[in-house]
VMD Tcl script that builds the backbone (N, CA, C; Angstrom):
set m [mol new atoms 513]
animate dup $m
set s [atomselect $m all]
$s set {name element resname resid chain x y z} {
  {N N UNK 1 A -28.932 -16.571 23.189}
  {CA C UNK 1 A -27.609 -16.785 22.606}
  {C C UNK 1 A -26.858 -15.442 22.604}
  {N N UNK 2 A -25.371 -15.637 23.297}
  {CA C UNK 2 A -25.041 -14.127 22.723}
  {C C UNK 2 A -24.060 -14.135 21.347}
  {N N UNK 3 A -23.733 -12.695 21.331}
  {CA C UNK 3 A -23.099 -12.081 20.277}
  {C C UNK 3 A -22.278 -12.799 19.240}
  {N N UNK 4 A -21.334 -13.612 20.286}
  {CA C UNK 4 A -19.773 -14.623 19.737}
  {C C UNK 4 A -20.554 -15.169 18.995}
  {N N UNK 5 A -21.476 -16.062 19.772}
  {CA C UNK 5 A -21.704 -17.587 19.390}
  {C C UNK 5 A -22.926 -16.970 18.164}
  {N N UNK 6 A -23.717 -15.896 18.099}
  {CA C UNK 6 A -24.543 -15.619 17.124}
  {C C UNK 6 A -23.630 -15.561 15.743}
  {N N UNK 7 A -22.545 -14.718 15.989}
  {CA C UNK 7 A -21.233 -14.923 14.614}
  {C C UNK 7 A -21.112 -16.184 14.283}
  {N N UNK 8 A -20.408 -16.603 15.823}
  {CA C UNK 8 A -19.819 -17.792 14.594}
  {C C UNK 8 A -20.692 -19.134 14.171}
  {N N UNK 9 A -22.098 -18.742 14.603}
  {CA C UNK 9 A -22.906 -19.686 13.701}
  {C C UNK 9 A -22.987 -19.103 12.290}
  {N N UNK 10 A -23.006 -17.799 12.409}
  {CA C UNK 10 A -23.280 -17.609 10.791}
  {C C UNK 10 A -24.603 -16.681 10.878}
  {N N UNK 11 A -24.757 -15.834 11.872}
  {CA C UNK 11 A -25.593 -15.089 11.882}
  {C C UNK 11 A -25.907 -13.883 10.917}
  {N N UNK 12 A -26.189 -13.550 9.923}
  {CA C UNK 12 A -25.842 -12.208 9.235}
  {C C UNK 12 A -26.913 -11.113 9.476}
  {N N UNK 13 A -27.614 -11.694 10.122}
  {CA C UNK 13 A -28.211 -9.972 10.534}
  {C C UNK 13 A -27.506 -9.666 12.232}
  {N N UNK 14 A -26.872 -10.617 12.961}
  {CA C UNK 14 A -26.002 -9.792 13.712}
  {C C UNK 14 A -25.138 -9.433 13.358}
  {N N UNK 15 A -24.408 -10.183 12.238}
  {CA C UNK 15 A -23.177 -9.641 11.811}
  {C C UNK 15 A -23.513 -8.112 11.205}
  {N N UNK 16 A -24.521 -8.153 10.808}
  {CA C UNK 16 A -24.823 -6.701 10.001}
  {C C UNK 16 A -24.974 -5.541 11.174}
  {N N UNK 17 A -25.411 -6.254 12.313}
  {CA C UNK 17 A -25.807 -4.838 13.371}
  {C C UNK 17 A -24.818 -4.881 14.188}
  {N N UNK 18 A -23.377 -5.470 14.289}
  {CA C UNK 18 A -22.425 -5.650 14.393}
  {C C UNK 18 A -21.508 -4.320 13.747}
  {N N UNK 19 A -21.559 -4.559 12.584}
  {CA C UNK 19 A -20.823 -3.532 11.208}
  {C C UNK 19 A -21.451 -2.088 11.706}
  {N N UNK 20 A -22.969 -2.353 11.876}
  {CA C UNK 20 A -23.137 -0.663 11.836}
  {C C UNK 20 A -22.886 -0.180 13.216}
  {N N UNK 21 A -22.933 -0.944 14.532}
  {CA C UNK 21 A -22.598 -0.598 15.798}
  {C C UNK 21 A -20.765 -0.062 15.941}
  {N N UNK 22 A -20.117 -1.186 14.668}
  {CA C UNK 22 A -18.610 -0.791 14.670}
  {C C UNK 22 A -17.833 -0.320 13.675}
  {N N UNK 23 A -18.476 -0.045 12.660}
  {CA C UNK 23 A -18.294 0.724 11.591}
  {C C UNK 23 A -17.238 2.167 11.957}
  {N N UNK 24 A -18.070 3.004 12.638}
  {CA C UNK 24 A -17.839 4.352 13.191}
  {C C UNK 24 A -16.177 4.029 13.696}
  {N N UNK 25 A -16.705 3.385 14.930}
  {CA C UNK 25 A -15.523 3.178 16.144}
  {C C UNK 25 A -14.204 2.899 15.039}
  {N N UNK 26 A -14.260 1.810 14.516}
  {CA C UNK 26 A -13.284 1.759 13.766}
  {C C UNK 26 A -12.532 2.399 12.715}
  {N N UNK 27 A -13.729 2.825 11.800}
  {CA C UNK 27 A -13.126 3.924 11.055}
  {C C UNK 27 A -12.161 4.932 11.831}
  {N N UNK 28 A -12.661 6.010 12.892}
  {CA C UNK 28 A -11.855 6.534 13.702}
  {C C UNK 28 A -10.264 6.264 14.583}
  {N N UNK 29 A -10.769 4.638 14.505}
  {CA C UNK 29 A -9.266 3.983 15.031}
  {C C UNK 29 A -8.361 3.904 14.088}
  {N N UNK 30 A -8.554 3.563 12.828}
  {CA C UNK 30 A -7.812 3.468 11.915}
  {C C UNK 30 A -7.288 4.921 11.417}
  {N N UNK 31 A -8.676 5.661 11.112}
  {CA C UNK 31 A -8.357 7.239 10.862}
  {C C UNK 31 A -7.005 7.762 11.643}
  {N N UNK 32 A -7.047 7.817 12.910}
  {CA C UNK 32 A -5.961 8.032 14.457}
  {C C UNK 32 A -4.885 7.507 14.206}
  {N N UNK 33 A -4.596 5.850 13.569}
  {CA C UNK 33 A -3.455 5.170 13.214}
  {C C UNK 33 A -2.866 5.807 11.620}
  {N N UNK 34 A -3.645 5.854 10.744}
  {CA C UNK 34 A -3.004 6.149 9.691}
  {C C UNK 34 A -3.171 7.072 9.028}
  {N N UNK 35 A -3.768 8.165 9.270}
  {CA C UNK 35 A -4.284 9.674 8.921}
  {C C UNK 35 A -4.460 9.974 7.675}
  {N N UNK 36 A -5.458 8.540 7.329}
  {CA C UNK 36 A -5.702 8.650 5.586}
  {C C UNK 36 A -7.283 7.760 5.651}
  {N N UNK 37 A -7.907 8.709 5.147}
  {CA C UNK 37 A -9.331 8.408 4.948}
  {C C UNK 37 A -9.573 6.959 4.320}
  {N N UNK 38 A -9.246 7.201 3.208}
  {CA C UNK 38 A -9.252 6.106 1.937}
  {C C UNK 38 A -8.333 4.711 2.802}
  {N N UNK 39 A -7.276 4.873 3.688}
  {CA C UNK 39 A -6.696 3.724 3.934}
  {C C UNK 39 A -7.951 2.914 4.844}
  {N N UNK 40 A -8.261 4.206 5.771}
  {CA C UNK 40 A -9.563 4.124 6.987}
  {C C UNK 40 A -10.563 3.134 6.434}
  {N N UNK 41 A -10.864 3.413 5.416}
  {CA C UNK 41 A -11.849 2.863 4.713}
  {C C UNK 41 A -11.907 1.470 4.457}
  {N N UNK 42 A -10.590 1.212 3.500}
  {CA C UNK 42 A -10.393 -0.037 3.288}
  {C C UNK 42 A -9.837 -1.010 4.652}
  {N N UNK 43 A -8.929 -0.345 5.665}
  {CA C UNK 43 A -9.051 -0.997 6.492}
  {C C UNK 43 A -10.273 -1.618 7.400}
  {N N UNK 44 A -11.423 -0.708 7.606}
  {CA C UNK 44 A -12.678 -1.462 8.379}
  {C C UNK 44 A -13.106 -2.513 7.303}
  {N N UNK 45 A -13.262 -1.947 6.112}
  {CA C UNK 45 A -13.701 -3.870 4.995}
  {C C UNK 45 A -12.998 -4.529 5.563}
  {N N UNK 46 A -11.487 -4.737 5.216}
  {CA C UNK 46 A -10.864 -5.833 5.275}
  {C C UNK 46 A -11.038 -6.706 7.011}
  {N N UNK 47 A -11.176 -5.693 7.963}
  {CA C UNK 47 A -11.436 -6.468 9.521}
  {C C UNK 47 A -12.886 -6.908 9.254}
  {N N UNK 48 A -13.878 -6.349 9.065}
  {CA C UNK 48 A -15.135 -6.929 8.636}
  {C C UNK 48 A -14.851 -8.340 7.964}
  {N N UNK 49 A -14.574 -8.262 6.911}
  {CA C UNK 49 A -13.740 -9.307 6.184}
  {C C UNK 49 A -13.499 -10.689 6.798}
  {N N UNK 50 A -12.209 -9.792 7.493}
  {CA C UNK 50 A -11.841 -11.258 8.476}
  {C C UNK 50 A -12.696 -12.068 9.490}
  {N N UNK 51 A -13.378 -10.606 9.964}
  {CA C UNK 51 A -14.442 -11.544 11.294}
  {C C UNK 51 A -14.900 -12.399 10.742}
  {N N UNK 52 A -15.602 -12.099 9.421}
  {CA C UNK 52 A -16.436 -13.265 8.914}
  {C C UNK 52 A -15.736 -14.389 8.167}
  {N N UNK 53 A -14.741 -14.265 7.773}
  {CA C UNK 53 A -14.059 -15.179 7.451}
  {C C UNK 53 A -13.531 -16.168 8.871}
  {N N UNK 54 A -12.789 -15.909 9.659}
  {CA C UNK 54 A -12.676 -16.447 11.053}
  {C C UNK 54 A -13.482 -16.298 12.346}
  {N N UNK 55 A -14.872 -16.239 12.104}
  {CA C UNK 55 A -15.691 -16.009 12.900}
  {C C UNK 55 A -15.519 -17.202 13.739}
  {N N UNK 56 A -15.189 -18.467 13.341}
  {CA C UNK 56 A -14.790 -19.749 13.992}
  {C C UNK 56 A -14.206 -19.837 15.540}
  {N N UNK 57 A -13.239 -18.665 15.356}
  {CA C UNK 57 A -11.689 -19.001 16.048}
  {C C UNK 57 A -12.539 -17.813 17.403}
  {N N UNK 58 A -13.323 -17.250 16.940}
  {CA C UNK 58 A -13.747 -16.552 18.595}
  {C C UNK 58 A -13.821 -16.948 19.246}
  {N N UNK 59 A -13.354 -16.314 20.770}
  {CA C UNK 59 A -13.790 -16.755 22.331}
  {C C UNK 59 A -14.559 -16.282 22.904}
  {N N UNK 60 A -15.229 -17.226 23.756}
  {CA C UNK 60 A -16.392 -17.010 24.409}
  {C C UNK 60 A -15.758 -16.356 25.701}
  {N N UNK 61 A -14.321 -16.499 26.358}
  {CA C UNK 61 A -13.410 -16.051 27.331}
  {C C UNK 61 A -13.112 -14.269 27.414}
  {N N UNK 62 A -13.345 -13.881 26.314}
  {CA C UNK 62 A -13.005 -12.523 25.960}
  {C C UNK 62 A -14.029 -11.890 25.494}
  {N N UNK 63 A -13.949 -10.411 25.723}
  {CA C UNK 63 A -15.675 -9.499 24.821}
  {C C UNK 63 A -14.830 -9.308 23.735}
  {N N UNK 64 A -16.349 -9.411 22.676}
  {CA C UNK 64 A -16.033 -9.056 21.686}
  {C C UNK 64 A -15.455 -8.279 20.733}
  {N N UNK 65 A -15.418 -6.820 22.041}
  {CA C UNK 65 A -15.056 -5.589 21.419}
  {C C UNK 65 A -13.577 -5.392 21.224}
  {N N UNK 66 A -12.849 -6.455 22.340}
  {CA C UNK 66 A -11.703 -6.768 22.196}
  {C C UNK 66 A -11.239 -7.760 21.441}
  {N N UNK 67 A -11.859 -8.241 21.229}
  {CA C UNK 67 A -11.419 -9.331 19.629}
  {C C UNK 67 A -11.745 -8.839 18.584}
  {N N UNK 68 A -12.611 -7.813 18.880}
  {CA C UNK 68 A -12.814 -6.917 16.922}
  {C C UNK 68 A -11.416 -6.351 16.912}
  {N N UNK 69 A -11.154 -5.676 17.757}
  {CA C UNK 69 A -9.891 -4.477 17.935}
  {C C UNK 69 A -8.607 -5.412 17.764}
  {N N UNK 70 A -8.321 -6.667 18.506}
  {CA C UNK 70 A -7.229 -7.247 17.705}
  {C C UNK 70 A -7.599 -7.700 16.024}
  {N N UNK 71 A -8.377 -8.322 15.862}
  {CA C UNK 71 A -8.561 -8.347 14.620}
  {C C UNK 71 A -8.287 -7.499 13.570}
  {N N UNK 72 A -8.844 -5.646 13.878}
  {CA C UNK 72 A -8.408 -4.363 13.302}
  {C C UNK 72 A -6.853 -4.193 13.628}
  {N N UNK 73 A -6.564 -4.740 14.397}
  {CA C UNK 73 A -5.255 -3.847 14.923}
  {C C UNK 73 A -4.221 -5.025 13.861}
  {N N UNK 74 A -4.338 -6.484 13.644}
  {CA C UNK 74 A -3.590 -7.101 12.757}
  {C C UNK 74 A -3.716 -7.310 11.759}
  {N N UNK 75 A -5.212 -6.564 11.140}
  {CA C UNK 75 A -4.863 -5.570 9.529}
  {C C UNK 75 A -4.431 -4.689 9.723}
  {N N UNK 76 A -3.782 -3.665 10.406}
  {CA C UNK 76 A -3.342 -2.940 9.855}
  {C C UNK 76 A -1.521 -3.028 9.730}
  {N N UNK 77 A -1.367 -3.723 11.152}
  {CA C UNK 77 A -0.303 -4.435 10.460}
  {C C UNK 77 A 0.257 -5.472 9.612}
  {N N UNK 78 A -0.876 -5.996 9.010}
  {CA C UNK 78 A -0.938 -6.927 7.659}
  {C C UNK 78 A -0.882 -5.796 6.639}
  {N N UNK 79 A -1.474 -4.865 6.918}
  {CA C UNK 79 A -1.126 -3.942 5.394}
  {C C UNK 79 A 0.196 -2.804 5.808}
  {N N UNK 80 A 0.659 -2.337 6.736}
  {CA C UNK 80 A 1.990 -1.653 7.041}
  {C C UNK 80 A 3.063 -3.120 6.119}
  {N N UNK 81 A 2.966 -3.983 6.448}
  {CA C UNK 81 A 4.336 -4.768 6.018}
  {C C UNK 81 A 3.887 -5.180 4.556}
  {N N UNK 82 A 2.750 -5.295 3.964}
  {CA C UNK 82 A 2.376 -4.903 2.816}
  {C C UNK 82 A 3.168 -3.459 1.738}
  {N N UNK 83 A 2.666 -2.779 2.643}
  {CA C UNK 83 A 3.712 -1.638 1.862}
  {C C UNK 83 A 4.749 -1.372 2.054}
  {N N UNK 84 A 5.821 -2.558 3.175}
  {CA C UNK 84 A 7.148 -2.234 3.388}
  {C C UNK 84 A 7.299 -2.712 2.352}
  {N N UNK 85 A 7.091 -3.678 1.567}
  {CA C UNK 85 A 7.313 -4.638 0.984}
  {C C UNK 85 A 7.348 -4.754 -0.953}
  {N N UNK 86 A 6.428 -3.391 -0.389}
  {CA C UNK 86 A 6.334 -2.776 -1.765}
  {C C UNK 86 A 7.343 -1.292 -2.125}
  {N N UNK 87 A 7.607 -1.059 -1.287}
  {CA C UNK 87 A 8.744 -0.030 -0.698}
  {C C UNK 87 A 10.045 -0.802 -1.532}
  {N N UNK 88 A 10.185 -1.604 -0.705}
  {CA C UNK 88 A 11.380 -2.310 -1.153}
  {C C UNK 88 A 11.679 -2.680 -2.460}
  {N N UNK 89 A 10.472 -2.744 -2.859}
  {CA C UNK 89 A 10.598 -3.402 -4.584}
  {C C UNK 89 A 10.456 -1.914 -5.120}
  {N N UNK 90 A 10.072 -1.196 -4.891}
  {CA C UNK 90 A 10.474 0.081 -5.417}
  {C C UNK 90 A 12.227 0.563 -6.041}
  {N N UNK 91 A 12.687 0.378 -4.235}
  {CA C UNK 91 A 14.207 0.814 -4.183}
  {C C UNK 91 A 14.781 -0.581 -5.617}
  {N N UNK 92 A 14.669 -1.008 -5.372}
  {CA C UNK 92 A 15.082 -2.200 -6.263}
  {C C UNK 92 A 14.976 -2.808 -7.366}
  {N N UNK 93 A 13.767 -1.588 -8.376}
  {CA C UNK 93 A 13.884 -1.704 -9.570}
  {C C UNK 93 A 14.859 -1.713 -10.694}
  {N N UNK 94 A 14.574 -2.965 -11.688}
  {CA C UNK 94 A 15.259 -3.591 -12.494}
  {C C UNK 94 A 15.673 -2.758 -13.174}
  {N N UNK 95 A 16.871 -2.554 -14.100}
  {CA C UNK 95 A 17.437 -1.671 -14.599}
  {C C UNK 95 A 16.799 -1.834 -16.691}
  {N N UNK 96 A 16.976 -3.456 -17.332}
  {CA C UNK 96 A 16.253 -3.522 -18.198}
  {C C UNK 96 A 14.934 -3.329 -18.490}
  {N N UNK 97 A 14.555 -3.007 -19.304}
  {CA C UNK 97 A 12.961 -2.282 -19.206}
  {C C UNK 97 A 12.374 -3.524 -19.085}
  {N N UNK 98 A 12.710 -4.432 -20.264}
  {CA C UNK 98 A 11.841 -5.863 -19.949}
  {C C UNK 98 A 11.737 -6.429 -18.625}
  {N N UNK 99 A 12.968 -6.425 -18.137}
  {CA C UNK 99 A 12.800 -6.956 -16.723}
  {C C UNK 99 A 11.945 -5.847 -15.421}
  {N N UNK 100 A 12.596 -4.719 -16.145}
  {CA C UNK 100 A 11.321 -3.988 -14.969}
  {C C UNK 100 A 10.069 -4.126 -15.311}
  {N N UNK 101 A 9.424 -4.265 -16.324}
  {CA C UNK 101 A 7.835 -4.774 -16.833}
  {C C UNK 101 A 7.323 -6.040 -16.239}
  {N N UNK 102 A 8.635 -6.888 -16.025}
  {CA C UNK 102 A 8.064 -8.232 -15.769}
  {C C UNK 102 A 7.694 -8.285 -13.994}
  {N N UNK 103 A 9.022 -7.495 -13.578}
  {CA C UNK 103 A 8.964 -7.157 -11.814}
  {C C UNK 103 A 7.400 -6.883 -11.897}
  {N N UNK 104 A 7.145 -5.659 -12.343}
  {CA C UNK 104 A 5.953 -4.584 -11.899}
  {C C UNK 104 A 4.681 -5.901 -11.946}
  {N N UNK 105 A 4.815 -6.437 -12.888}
  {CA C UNK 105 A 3.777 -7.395 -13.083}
  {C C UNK 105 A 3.500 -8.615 -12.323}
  {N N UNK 106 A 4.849 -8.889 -12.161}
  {CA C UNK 106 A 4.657 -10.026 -10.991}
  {C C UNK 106 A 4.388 -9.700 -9.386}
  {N N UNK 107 A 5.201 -8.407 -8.767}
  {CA C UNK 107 A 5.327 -7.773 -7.807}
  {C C UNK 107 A 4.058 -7.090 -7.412}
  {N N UNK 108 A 3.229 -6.382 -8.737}
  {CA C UNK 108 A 1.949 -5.103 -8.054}
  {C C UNK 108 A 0.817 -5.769 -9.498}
  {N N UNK 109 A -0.570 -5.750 -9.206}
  {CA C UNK 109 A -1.593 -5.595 -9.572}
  {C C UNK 109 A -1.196 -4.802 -10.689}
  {N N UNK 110 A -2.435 -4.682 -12.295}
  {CA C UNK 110 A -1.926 -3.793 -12.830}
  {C C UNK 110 A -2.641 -2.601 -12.465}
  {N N UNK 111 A -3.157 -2.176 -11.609}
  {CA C UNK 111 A -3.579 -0.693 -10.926}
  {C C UNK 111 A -2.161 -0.470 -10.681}
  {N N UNK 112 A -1.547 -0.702 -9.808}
  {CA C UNK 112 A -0.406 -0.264 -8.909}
  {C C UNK 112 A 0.500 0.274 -10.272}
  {N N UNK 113 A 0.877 -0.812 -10.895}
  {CA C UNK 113 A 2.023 -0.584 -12.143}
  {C C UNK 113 A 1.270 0.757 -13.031}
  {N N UNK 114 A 0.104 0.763 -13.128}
  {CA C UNK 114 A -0.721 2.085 -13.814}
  {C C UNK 114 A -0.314 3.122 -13.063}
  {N N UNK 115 A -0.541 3.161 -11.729}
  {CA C UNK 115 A -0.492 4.576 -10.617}
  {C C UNK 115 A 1.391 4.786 -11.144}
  {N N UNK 116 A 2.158 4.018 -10.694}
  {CA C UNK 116 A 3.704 4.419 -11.093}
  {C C UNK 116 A 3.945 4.588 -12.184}
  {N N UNK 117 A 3.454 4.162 -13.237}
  {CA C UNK 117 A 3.402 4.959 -14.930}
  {C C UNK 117 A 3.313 6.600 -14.639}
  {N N UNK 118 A 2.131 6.621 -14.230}
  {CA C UNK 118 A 1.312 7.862 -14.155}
  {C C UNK 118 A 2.459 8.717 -13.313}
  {N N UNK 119 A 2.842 8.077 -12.307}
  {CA C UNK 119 A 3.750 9.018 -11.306}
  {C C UNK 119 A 5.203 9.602 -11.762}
  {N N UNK 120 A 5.411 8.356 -12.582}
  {CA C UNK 120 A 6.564 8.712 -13.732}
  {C C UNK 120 A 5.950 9.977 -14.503}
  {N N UNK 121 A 4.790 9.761 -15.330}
  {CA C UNK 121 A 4.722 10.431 -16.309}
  {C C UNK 121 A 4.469 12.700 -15.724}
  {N N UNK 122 A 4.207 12.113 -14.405}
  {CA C UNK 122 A 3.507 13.668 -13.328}
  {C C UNK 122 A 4.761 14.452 -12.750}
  {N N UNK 123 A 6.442 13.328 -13.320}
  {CA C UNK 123 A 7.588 14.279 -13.466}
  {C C UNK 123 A 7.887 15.266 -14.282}
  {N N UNK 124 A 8.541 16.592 -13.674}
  {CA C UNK 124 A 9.062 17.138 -14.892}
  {C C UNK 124 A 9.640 16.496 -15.997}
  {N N UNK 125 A 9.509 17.649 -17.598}
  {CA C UNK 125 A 10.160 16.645 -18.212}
  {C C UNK 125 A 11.861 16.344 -18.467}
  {N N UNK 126 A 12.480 16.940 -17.521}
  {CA C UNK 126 A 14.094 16.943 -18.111}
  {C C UNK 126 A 13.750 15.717 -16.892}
  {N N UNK 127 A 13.073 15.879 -15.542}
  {CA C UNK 127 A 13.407 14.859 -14.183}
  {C C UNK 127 A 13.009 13.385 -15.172}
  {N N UNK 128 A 11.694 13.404 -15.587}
  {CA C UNK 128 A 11.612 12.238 -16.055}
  {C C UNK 128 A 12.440 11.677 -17.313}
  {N N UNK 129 A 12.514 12.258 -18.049}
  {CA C UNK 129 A 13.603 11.887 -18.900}
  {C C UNK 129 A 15.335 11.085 -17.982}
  {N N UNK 130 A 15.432 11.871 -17.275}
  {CA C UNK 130 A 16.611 11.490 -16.401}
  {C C UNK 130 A 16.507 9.998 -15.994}
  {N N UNK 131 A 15.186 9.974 -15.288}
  {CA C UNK 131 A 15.155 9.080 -14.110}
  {C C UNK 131 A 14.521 7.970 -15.194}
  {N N UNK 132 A 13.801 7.933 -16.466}
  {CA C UNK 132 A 13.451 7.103 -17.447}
  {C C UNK 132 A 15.447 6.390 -18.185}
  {N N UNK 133 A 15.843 7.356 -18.175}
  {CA C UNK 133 A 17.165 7.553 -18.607}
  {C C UNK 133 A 18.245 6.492 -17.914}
  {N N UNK 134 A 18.518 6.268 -16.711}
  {CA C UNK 134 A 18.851 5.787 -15.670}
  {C C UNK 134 A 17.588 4.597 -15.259}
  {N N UNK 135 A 16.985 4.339 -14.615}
  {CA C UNK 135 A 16.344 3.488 -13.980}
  {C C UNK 135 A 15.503 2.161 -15.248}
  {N N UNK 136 A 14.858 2.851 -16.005}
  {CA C UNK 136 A 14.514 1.830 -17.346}
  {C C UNK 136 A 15.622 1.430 -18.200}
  {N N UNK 137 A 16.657 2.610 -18.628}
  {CA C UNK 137 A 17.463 2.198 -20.051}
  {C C UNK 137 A 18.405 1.628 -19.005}
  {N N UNK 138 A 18.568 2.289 -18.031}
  {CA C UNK 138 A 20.516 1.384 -17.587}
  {C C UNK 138 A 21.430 2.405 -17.792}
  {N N UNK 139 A 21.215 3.419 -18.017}
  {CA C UNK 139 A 22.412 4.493 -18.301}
  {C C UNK 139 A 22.759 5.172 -17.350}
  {N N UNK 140 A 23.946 4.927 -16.946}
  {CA C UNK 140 A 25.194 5.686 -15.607}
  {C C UNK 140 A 24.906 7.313 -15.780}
  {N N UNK 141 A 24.767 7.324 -14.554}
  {CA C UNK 141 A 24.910 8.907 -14.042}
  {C C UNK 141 A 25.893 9.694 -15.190}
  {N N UNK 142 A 27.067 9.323 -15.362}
  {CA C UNK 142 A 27.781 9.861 -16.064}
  {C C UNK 142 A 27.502 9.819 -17.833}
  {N N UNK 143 A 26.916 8.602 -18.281}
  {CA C UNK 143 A 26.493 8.748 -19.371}
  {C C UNK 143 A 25.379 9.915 -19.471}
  {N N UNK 144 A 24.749 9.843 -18.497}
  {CA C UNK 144 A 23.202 10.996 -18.732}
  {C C UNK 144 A 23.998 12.138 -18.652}
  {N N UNK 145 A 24.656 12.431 -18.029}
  {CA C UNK 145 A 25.323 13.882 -17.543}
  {C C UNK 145 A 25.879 14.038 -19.169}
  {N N UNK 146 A 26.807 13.492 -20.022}
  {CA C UNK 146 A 27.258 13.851 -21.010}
  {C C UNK 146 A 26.352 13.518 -22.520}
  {N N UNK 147 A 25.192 12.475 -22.064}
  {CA C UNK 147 A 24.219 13.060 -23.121}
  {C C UNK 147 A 23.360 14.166 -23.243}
  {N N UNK 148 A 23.254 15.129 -21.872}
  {CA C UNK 148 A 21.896 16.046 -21.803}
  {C C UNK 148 A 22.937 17.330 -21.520}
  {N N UNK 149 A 24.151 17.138 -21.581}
  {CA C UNK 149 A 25.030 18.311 -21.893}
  {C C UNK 149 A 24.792 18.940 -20.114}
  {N N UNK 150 A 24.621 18.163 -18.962}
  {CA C UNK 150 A 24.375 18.724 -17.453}
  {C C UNK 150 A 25.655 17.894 -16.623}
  {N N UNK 151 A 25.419 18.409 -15.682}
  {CA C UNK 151 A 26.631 17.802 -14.110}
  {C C UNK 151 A 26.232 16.551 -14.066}
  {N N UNK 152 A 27.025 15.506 -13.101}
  {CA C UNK 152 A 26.616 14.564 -12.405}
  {C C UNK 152 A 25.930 14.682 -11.339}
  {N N UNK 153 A 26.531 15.492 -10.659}
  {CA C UNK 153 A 25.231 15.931 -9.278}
  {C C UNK 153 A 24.259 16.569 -10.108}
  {N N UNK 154 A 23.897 17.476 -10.970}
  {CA C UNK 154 A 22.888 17.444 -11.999}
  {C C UNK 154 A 21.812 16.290 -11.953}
  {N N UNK 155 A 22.362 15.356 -12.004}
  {CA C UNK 155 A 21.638 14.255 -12.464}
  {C C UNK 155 A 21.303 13.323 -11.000}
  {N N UNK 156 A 22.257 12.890 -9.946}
  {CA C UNK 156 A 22.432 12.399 -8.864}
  {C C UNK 156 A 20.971 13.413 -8.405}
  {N N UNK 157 A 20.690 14.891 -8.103}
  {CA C UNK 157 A 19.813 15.525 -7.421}
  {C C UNK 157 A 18.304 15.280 -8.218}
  {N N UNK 158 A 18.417 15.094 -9.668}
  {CA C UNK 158 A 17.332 14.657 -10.648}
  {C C UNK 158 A 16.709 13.720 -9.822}
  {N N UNK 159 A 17.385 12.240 -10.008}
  {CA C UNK 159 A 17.155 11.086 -9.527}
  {C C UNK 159 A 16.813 10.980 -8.392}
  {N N UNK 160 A 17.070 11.191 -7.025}
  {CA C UNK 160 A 16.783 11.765 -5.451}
  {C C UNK 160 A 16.027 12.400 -5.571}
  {N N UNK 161 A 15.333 13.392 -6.131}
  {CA C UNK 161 A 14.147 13.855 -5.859}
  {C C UNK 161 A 13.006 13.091 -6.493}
  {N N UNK 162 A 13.321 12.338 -8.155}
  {CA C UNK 162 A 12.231 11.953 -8.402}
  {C C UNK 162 A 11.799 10.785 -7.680}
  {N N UNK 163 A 12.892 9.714 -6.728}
  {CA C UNK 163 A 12.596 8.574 -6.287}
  {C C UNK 163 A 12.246 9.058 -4.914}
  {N N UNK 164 A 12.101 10.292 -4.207}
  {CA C UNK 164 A 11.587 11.180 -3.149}
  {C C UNK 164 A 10.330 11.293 -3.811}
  {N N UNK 165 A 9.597 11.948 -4.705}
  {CA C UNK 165 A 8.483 11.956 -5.153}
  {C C UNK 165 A 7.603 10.678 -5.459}
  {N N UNK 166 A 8.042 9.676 -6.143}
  {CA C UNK 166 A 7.744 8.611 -6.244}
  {C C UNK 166 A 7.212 7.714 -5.349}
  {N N UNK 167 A 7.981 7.880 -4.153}
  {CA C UNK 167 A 7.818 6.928 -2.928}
  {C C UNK 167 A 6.798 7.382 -2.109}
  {N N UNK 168 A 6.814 9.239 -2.386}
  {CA C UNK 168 A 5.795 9.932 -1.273}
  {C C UNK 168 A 4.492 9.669 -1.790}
  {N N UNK 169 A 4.357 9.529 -3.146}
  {CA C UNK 169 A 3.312 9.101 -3.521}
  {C C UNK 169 A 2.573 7.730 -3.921}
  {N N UNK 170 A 3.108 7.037 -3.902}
  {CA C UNK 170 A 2.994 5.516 -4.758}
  {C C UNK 170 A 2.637 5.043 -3.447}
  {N N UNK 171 A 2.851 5.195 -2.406}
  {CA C UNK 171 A 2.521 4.827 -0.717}
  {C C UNK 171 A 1.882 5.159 -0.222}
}
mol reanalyze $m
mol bondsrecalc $m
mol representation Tube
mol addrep $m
């Protein structure tokens, strides 16, 4: 019997000498695509993942090594539009606090909503105050500028850098 058809019966000790034959290879492919260890990482689970989850849908028409590699190659664009997506809900946070609590909660895991607490809280404190100031309370550039006794571009350059910091990191 070969390889395919050993998967998609449900083989798990090929599937296992499978993982450690492609473990490496992949890590490195992913490493090359997204130049982040930790993403590297979770990306080979999640293709592992899938093989065995759709081990079904293999062809016997094609090698395998090329159906692992599409498989890897459409997690990783399952997780790129993942984080466009979370990108976006970034730019687009709610201005009421309640309603931004409820976004974060419905939108991200509470890890994710923890990491952007934290990223808030890893601002300076006049930046975070600003950008807490504006983005949670609802208060206009111009209101912050004449409560903290600063400019509007004061505050406009506050905000742009902390949602520059925010994004470089939360991603």
């Amino acid at each position: 019997m070969d390889i395919i058809q050993e998967i998609k019966t449900g083989e798990e000790s090929t599937f296992r000498s499978i993982f450690y034959q492609y473990h490496s290879k992949l890590y490195y492919y992913f490493l090359k695509k997204s130049r982040s260890e930790e993403m590297s990482r979770e990306l080979v689970q999640l293709t592992f993942i899938k093989l065995w989850q759709f081990r079904h849908t293999l062809s016997g028409n094609h090698p395998f090594e090329l159906q692992l590699f599409n498989i890897a190659n459409s997690t990783f664009i399952d997780l790129l539009r993942r984080q466009q997506t979370h990108r976006a809900k970034i730019v687009e946070m709610p201005i009421d606090a309640e309603d931004a609590f409820e976004a974060t909660q419905q939108a991200n895991d509470f890890e994710q909503a923890d990491h952007l607490q934290s990223l808030i809280q890893s601002l300076s404190p006049v930046r975070k105050k600003i950008f807490i100031l504006s983005r949670i309370q609802g208060h206009s550039y111009k209101e912050i500028a004449q409560q903290l006794s600063i400019s509007v571009k004061t505050v406009e350059d506050h905000i742009g850098k902390a949602l520059k910091h925010i994004r470089a990191l939360f991603f």
